[in-house]
C-alpha positions in Angstrom: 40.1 73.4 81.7 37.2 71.1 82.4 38.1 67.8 83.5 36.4 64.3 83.4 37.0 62.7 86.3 34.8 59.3 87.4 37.8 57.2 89.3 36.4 59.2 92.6 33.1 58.5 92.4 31.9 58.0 95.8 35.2 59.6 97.5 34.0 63.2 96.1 33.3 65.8 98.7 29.7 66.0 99.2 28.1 69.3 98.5 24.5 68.9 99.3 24.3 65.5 101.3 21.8 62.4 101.9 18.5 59.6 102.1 20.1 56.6 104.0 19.5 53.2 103.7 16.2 53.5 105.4 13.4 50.6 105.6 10.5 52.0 103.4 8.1 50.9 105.6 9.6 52.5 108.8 8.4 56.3 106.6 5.7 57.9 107.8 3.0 58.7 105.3 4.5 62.7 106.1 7.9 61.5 104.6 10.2 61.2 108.1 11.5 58.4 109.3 10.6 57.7 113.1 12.8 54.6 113.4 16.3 56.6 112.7 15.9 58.4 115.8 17.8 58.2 119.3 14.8 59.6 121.5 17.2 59.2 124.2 19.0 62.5 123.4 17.8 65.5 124.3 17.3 67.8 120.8 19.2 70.6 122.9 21.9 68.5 123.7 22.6 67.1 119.7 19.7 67.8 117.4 21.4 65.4 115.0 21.5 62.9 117.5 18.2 63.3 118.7 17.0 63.2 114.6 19.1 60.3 113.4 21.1 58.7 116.2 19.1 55.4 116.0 20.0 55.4 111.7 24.1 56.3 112.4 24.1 53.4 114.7 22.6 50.5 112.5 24.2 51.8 109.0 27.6 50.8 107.7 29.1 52.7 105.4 29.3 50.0 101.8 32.6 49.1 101.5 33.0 51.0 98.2 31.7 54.1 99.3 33.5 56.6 101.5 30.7 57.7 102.9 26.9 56.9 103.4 23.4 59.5 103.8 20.9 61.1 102.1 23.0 62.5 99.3 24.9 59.7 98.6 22.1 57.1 99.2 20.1 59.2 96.2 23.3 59.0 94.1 23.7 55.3 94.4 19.8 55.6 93.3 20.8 57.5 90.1 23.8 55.5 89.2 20.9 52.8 89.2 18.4 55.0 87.0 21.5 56.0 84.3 22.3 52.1 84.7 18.5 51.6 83.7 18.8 53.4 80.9 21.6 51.7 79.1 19.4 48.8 79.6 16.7 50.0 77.5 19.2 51.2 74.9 20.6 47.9 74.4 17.5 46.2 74.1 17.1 48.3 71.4 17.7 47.3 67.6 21.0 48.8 66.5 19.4 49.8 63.4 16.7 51.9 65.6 19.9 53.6 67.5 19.9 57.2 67.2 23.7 58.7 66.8 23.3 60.0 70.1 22.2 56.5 71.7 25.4 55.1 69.4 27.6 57.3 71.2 26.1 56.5 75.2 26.4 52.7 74.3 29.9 52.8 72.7 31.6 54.6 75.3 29.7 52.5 77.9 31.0 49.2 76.2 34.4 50.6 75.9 34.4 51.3 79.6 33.1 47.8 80.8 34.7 45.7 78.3 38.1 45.5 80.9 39.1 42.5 78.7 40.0 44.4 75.7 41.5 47.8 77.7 44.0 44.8 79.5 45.0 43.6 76.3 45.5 46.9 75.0 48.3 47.7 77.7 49.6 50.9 77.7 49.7 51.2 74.0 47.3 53.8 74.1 49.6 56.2 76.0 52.5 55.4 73.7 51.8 58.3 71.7 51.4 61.2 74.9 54.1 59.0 76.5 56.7 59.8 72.9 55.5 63.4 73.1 57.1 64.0 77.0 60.1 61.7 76.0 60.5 64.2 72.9 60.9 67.5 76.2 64.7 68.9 75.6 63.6 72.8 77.4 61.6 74.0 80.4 60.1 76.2 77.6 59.3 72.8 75.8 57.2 71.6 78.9 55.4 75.0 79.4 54.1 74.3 75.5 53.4 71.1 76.7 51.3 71.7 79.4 49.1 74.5 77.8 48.5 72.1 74.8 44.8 70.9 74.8 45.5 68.1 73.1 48.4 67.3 76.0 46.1 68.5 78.8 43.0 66.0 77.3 45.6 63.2 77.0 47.0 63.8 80.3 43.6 65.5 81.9 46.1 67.3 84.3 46.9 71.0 84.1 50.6 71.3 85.1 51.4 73.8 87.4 48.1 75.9 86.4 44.8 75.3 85.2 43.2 77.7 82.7 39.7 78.2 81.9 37.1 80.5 79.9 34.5 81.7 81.9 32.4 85.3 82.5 34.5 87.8 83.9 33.6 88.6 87.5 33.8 92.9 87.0 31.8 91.8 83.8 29.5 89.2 83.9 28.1 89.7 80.0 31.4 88.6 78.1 34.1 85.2 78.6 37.7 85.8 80.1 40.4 83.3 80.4 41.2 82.3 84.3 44.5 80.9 85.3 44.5 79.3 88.8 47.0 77.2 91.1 47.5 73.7 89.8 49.9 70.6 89.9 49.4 68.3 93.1 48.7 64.9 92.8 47.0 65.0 96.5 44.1 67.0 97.3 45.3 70.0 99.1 48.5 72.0 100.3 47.7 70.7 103.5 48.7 67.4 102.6 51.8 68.3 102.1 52.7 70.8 104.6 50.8 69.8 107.9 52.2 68.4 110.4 50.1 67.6 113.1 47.6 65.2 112.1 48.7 61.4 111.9 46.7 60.3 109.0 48.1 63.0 106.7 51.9 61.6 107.7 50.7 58.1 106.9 48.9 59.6 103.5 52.3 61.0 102.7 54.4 58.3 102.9 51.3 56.2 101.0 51.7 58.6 98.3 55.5 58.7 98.0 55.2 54.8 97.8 52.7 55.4 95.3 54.9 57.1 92.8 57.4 54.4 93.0 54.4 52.1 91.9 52.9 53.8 89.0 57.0 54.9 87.6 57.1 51.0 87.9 53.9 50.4 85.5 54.5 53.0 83.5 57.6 50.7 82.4 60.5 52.8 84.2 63.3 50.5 85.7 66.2 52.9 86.5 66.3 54.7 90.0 62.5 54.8 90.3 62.7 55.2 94.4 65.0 58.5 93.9 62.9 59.5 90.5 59.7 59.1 92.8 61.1 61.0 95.5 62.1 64.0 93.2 58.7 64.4 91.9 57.2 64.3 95.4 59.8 67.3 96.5 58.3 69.4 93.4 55.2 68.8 94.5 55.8 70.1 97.8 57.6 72.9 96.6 54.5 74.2 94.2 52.5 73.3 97.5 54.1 75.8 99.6 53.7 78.6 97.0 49.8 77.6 96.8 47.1 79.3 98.9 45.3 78.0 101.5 41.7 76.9 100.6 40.0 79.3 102.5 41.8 82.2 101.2 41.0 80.8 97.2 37.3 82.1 98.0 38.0 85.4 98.4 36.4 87.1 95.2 37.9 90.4 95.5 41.7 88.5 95.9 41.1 86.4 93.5 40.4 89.0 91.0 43.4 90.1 89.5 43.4 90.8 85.3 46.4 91.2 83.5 47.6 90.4 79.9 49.9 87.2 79.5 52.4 89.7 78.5 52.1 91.1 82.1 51.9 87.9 84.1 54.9 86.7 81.6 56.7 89.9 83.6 54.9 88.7 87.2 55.6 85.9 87.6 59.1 84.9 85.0 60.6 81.4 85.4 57.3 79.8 83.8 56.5 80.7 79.8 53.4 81.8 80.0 52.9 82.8 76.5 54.2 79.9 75.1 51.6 78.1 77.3 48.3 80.2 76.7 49.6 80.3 72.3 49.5 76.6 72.7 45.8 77.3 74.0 45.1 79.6 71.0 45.6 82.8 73.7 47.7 85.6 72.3 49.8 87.5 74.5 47.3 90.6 74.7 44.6 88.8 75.9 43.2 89.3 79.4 43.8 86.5 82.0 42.0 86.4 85.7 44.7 85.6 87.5 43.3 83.8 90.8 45.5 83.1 93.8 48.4 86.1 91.9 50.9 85.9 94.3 51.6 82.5 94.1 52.2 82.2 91.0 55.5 83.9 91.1 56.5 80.9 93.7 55.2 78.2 91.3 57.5 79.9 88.2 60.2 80.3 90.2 60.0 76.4 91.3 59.0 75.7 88.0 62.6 77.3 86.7 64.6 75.3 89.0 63.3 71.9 88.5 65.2 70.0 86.0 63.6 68.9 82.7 63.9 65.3 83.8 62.4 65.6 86.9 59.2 67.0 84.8 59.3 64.4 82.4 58.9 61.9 85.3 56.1 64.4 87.1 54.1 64.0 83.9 54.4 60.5 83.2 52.6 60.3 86.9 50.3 62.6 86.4 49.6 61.2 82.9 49.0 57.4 84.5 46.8 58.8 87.3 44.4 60.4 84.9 44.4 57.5 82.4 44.1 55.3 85.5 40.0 54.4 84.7 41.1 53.3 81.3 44.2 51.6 81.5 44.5 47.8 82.2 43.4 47.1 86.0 46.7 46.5 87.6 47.4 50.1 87.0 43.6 50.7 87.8 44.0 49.0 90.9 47.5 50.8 91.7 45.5 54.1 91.3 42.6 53.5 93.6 44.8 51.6 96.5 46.3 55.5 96.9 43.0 57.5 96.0 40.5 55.3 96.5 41.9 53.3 100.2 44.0 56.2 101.7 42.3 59.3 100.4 39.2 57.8 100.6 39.2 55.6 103.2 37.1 52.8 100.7 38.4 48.6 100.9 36.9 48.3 96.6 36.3 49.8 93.9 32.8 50.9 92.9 31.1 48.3 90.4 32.3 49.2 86.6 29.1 49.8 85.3 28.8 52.4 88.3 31.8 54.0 86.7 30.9 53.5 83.3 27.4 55.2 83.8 29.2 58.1 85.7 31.5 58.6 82.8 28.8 58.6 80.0 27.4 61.6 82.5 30.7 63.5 82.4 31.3 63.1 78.7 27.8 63.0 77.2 25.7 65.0 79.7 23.6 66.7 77.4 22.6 63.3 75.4 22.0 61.4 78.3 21.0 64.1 80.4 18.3 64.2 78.0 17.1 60.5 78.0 17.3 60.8 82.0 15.1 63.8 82.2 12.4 62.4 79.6 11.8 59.3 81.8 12.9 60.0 85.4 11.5 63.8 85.9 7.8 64.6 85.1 6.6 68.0 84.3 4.0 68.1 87.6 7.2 67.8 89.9 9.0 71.2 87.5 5.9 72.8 88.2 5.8 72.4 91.9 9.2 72.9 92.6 9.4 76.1 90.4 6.0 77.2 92.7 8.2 76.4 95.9 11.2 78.7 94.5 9.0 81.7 93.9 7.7 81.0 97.4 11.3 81.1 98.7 11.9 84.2 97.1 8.8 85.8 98.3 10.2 85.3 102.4 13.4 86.7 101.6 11.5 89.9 100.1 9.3 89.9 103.3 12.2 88.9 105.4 14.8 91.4 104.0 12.1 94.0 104.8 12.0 93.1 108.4 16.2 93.6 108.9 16.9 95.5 111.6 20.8 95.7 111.4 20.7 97.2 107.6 19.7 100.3 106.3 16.7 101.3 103.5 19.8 102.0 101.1 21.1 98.5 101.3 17.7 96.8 101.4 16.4 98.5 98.2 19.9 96.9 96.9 19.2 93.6 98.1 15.9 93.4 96.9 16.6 94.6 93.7 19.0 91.7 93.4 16.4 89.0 95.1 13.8 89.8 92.2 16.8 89.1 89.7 17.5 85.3 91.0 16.6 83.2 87.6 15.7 80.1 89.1 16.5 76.8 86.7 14.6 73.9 87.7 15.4 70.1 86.4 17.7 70.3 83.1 18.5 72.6 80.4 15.8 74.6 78.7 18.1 73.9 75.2 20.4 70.6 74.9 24.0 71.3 73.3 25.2 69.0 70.2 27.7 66.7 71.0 27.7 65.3 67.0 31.0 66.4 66.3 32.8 64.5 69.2 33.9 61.3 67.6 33.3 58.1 70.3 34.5 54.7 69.0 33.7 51.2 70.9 37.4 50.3 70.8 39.3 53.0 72.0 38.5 54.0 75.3 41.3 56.3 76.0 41.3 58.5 72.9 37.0 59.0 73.7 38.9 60.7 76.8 41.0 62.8 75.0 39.1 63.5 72.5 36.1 64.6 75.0 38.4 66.9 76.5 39.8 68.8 73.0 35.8 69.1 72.0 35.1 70.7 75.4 37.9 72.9 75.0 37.2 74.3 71.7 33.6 74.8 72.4 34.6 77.1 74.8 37.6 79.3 73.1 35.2 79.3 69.9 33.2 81.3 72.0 35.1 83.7 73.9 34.5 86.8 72.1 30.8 85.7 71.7 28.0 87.0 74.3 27.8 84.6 77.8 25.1 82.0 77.8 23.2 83.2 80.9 21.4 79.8 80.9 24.6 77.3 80.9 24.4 74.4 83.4 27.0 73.2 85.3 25.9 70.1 86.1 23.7 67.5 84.9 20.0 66.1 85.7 21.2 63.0 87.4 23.3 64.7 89.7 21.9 64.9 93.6 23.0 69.1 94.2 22.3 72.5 93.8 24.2 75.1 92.9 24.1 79.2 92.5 26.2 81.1 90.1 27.0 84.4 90.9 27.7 85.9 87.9 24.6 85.5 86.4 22.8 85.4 89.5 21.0 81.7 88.9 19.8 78.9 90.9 19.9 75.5 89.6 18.4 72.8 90.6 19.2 68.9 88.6 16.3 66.9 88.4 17.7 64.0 90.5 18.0 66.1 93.7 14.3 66.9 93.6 12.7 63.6 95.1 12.6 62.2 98.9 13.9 63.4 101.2 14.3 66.8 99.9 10.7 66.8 97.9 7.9 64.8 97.7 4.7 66.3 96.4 3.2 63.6 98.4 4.6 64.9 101.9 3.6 67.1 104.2 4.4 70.8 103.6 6.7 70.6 107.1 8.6 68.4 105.5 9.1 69.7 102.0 10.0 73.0 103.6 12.6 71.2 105.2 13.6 70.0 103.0 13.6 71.3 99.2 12.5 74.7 101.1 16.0 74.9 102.9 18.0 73.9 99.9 16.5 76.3 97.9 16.7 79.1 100.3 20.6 78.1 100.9 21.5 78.3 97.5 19.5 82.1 97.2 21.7 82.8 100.4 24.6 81.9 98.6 23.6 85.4 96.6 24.0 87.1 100.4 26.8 84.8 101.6 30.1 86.5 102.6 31.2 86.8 99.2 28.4 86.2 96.5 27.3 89.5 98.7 29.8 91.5 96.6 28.0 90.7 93.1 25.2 92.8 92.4 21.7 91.6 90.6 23.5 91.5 87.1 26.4 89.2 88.7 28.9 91.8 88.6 31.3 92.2 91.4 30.9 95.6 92.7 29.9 96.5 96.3 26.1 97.5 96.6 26.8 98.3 101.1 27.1 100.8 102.5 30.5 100.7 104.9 28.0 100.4 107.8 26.4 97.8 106.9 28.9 96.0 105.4 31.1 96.3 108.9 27.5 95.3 110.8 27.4 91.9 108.3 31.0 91.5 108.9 30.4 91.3 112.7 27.7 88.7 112.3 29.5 86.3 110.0 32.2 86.5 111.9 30.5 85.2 115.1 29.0 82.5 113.1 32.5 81.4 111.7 33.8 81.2 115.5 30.9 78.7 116.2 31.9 76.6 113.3 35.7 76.8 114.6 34.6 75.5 117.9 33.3 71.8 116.3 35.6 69.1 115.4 35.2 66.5 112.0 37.4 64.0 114.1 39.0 64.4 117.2 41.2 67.6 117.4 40.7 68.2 114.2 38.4 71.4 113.7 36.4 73.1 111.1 37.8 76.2 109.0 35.2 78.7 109.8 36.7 81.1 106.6 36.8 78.0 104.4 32.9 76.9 105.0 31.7 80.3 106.2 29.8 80.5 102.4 28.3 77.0 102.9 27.4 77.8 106.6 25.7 81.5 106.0 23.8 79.2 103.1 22.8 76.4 105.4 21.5 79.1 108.1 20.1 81.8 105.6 18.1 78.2 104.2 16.7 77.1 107.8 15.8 80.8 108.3 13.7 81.7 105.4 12.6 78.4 104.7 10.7 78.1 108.3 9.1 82.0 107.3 7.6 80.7 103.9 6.5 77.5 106.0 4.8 79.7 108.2 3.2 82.1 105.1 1.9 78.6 103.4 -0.4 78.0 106.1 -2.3 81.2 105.8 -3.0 81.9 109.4 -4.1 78.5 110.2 -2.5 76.0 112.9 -0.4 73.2 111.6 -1.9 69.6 112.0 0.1 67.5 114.7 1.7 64.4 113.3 2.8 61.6 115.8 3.2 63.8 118.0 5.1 66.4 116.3 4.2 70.2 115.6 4.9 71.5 112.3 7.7 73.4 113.6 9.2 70.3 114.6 8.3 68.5 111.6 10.1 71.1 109.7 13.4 70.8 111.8 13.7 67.1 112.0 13.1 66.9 107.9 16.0 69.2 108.0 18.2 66.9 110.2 17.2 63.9 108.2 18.3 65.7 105.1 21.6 65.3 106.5 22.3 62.4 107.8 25.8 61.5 106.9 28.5 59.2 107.8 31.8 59.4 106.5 35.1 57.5 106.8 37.8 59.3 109.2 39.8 59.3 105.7 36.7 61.0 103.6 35.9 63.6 106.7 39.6 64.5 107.3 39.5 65.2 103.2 36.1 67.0 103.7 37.2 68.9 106.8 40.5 70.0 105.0 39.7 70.8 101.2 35.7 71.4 101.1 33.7 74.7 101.8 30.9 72.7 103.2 30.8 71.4 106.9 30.4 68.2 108.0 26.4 66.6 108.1 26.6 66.8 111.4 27.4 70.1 112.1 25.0 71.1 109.1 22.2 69.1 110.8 23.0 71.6 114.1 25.2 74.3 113.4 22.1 77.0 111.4 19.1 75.6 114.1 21.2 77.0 117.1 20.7 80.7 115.4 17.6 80.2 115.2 15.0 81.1 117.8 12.0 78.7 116.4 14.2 76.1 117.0 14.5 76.8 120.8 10.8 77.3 121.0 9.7 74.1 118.9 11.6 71.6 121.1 11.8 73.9 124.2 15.6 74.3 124.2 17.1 75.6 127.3 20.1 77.2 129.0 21.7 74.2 130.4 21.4 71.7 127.1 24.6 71.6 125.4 24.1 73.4 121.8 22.5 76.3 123.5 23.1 79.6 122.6 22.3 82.8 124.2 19.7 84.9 122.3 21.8 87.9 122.4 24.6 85.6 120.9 23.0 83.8 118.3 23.1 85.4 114.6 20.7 86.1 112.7 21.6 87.1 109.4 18.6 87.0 106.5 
C-alpha cells in the first residue's frame, strides 16, 4: 500500500545523485566546474578523484542532511522552489484561493503550526490507539492489519504489504501484490549481521528506542521486557525475509495464487481475513513476492502472543505518526532514524518537511503549480529531442553487437522502438477533490490521504492499466523506467544543471542528461528488465545462447563491483546493484555514441584544455559527486540497488574503451582494466 513518508527526507537512499555546493562563478561557461578538481590524481588512478577531489575536500555534509552532491544539492533547491510556492499562495487573497490551493495551504499550516500538534498530545491516536486495545485473537490483528483505514492510521503494513499494480505475465490489467513487511529498521541485515560494528551499536540504539516511544505512548508497566519482546518478533520475521538482492529477481518474485491458496501456503497468518478487510475476496489473484518466506512470517506470526502485537503496533503506530505528533515524540523518532540510521545531528527545517509532505499527499495539485512556473516548454522540447537521440544510438549500437545473434537483436530492437519516453509531469493531472484536508487536524489529513489513495486504486482493479501513470512527481531530482509498460520518466526538477542545461556544451549535456537517459533505457536491457518484452510482459525474448553469453558479461561486471568497498571492509553487493550498475554503464556507453553522432563528422572544439571526450567523462563524474555519512553509506551499501557516487563516477568508465583513450589510461594506473576483461554490454 502506498505510503507517505517525509520524516526521512534527506536520509533516503539516493537513486540518481548530485550538484554540490559549488561557487557559481568557479562554472565554466560549458557548465563544469574546474575548481572541484584534484589535478594531482592521475584519472587512471581514481577518475572521481581526479574530477571532484578538490570539491569532497572543502564540502561538509549540512548537519541535517545525511549526505551532500549533485542530487541532493538540486533537492535542497526544490524544497526551496515548492517553499516558493506556498509563498505566493499565501500572498494570495483567501477569497481568490482555488480548492486546490485551499488544500496545499491547509495541510502546510497544519504541519508547521507545531504549537497546536503539542497541544493536541496524543489525542489524535486515541481512536487507532482504542482500536489495538480492543485485539482479543491473532485472527483479530490479521483484520487489523489489512484494514485501510488501520494501515492509513498506522501507515505500517504488519507483517506484509499489499498493493495493486499491472501484473508482470500481463502488463494490460491490475493484480494485487503481497510482499515481505514488518521491520522497524531498514533491512534484515540489521538484524542478523554480525560483523559490522555500527549495525551492533544501531541494534542496541533501536532496542533502547522502543523502550522510549512504549514510554510516550503512555505505557508504564514492564516497558524494558515489552520492548524487548517486540524487538525478538522483529528478528524472527527478519530471519524468514529475503535478502535484498534476491527481492529483484522478477522471475522469483513472480508467484500468483488465490488468497485461498496462500491461506493453504503459508497457515498461521489469516490471510483472507486480511485481504476481505482490503475489499479482496478469497478468489482473487495475489502476486505473491518473496513466496517462501511467507510461510516463516505466518508461522512467527502464530506464535507470537496477542500482547506482544498489541505492543508491536503501538510502535509501529508512533513511528509513523512521529511527523505529526507533539515534538518530544518527534524528536524521540528522529534521534533513532534520523542520528543513527542516518548519521544526521537535526532535523531538517519544518517547512522543508511540510513542503515535502504537501508533495507526497497532493502531488498532482502542486505538482501542477510547480511545473507551470519552474519548467518551460523549450526545456520539454529539448529534452524530448535528446531522448529520441538516445534511442537512435542504442538502434545503431544494438546493430553493431557482436556477442548476440540477428534473432535477439530483431527482439531488442523491436522493444527499443516501444520505450514511451515521459518528459517533465503528467500529460493529464488526477483529482484530488474528494480527499478532505482540514487546517486543524494534521494526523487525520494523514489517514485520510492514505484511505483516498487506496480506494483509487481497488476502484480500479478490474478497469484497463493507465499506461501513462507517474510514479513520482515534477519536483523530484530522478528518473525512473517501468517495465511493465516499458516507459521512461523523467520529473521536471531533474532536468537542469548539472544534468541539462540548454546553455551548455553538448559534451556536457551528454554527460550528463545523455547518460541518465541512456541508464534508465538500459534499465529495459538490465539483468532483469531484460526478461520483459516491448509490451512490458515478462516472457523471455533470448535465445539460450545469448542469454548464457549476457549472463557471462554481467556477471564479470558484478565481480568488479564486489571488489570496491562503501566503508572500510564493507563491500558492495554485486547481485543487489547489478540493475543500477548495467544502467550506469549501458548510460556512459550509448550516451558517448550519440555524443559522437551529434557532431556530424566534425571535431569537437577544445575547452580549457579538454577534448570533448573528456568533457563528456568529467560532466559524468561531476554528476556524481556525493558524500555521505558512514551511517547513510553503510544504509546505502546494505539496502539500495544503486552503488555508491563514487563507484558510479568510476565503476561504467573502466568498461569503457573511450575512456582509456581520452585521458590516456594505462596498464599500471590503478582502475585499469584489461581490454579483453572489460565488458561491454550495449
Amino acid at each position: 500500500m502506498r505510503k507517505i513518508a517525509i520524516a526521512l527526507l534527506g536520509a533516503a537512499a539516493i537513486s540518481c545523485a548530485a550538484w554540490a555546493a559549488t561557487d557559481k562563478a568557479a562554472i565554466q561557461p560549458w557548465g563544469f566546474d574546474l575548481s572541484g578538481m584534484d589535478r594531482s590524481v592521475k584519472p587512471g588512478d581514481d577518475f572521481f578523484e581526479f574530477a571532484n577531489g578538490n570539491w569532497f575536500k572543502r564540502t561538509t555534509i549540512p548537519s541535517d542532511r545525511t549526505s551532500i552532491g549533485s542530487f541532493q544539492q538540486l533537492r535542497i533547491d526544490s524544497e526551496n522552489r515548492m517553499k516558493a510556492l506556498i509563498a505566493d499562495l499565501h500572498a494570495k487573497p483567501v477569497a481568490s484561493l482555488t480548492p486546490e490551493e485551499h488544500q496545499i495551504l491547509d495541510l502546510y499550516d497544519g504541519f508547521v503550526d507545531q504549537a497546536a500538534i503539542d497541544a493536541r498530545g496524543l489525542a489524535p491516536l486515541k481512536p487507532t490507539f482504542a482500536r489495538i486495545a480492543a485485539l482479543k485473537t491473532l485472527d483479530d490483528v490479521a483484520a487489523l492489519m489489512g484494514d485501510p483505514a488501520f494501515i492509513a492510521a498506522q501507515d505500517s503494513d504488519g507483517i506484509v504489504g499489499s498493493g495493486i499494480r499491472p501484473d508482470p505475465k500481463n502488463s494490460n490489467v491490475y493484480v494485487v501484490t503481497a510482499t515481505q513487511s514488518g521491520l522497524g529498521m531498514p533491512n534484515r541485515d540489521y538484524y542478523l549481521k554480525t560483523d559490522d560494528a555500527g549495525i551492533t551499536a544501531t541494534r542496541e540504539a533501536y532496542k533502547r528506542y522502543l523502550v522510549t516511544m512504549l514510554g510516550l505512548a503512555g505505557e508504564t508497566k514492564d516497558v524494558e521486557a515489552r520492548a524487548a519482546a517486540v524487538y525478538a518478533l522483529e528478528e524472527a520475521i527478519a530471519n524468514a525475509h529475503w535478502a535484498s538482492a534476491a527481492r529483484r529477481d522478477a522471475d522469483k518474485t513472480y508467484n500468483p495464487m488465490t488468497v485461498t491458496d496462500l491461506q493453504k501456503f503459508a497457515p498461521g497468518f489469516n490471510w483472507v481475513a486480511y485481504f476481505k478487510a482490503q475489499g479482496i475476496d478469497p478468489d482473487r489473484k495475489v502476486i505473491v513476492r518473496e513466496n517462501t518466506a511467507f510461510p516463516g512470517m505466518a508461522a512467527t506470526f502464530a506464535k507470537t502472543p496477542v500482547t506482544v502485537w498489541k505492543d508491536y503496533l503501538i510502535l509501529h503506530t508512533m513511528h509513523s505518526a512521529a511527523p505529526y505528533l507533539p515534538k518530544a515524540v518527534d524528536d524521540a523518532d528522529f534521534d533513532f532514524y534520523g542520528k543513527m540510521i542516518g548519521g544526521t545531528s537535526q532535523q531538517l527545517p519544518r517547512d522543508s518537511r511540510a513542503v515535502a509532505l504537501i508533495d507526497a499527499v497532493l502531488p498532482h495539485p502542486f505538482g501542477k503549480l510547480y511545473a507551470a512556473k519552474y519548467f518551460p516548454p523549450e526545456t520539454k522540447a529539448k529534452a524530448e529531442a535528446l531522448v529520441q537521440n538516445i534511442i537512435a544510438a542504442y538502434d545503431a549500437d544494438i546493430h553493431k553487437i557482436t556477442w548476440m545473434s540477428d534473432v535477439t537483436k530483431a527482439k531488442a530492437l523491436e522493444k527499443l522502438h516501444k520505450f514511451t519516453p515521459h518528459i517533465g509531469y503528467p500529460d493529464r493531472w488526477r483529482d484530488y477533490s474528494g480527499l478532505e484536508i482540514k487546517r486543524d487536524d494534521l494526523l487525520g489529513n494523514i489517514q485520510r490521504a492514505q484511505a483516498f489513495e487506496w480506494k483509487y486504486r481497488l476502484d480500479r482493479i478490474d478497469q484497463p492499466v493507465d499506461r501513462n501513470e507517474w510514479n513520482m512527481t515534477p519536483p523530484t531530482v530522478n528518473a525512473y523506467y517501468t517495465q511493465s509498460f516499458n516507459s521512461i520518466f523523467f520529473p521536471a526538477a531533474i532536468l537542469q544543471p548539472p544534468f541539462f542545461d540548454p546553455n551548455a556544451d553538448d559534451a556536457v549535456n551528454y554527460g550528463g542528461i545523455g547518460v541518465v537517459i541512456g541508464h534508465e533505457i538500459g534499465h529495459g536491457f538490465d539483468d532483469q528488465g531484460s526478461k520483459y518484452t516491448g509490451e512490458g510482459i515478462l516472457q523471455s525474448w533470448w535465445t539460450d545462447t545469448d542469454r548464457k553469453a549476457f549472463e557471462e558479461r554481467v556477471s564479470a561486471l558484478g565481480a568488479q563491483y564486489e571488489a570496491y568497498e562503501g566503508l572500510p571492509g564493507l563491500h558492495l553487493n554485486g547481485r543487489l546493484t547489478m540493475g543500477e550498475n548495467i544502467g550506469d554503464l549501458s548510460g556512459v556507453a550509448i550516451s558517448l555514441q550519440a555524443y559522437h553522432a551529434s557532431l556530424h563528422g566534425k571535431a569537437a572544439p577544445v575547452l580549457d584544455g579538454f577534448s570533448g571526450d573528456q568533457r563528456f567523462f568529467l560532466a559524468f563524474a561531476q554528476v556524481w559527486r556525493g558524500k555521505y555519512t558512514d551511517a547513510a553509506m553503510r544504509q546505502q551499501v546494505l539496502t539500495n540497488p544503486h552503488s555508491p557516487p563514487h563507484w558510479r563516477a568510476v565503476g561504467p568508465e573502466r568498461n569503457v574503451d573511450g575512456w582509456y583513450e581520452a585521458f590516456g589510461v594505462k596498464p599500471g594506473d590503478k582502475m585499469y582494466i584489461a581490454p579483453e576483461q572489460r565488458v561491454h554490454l550495449w
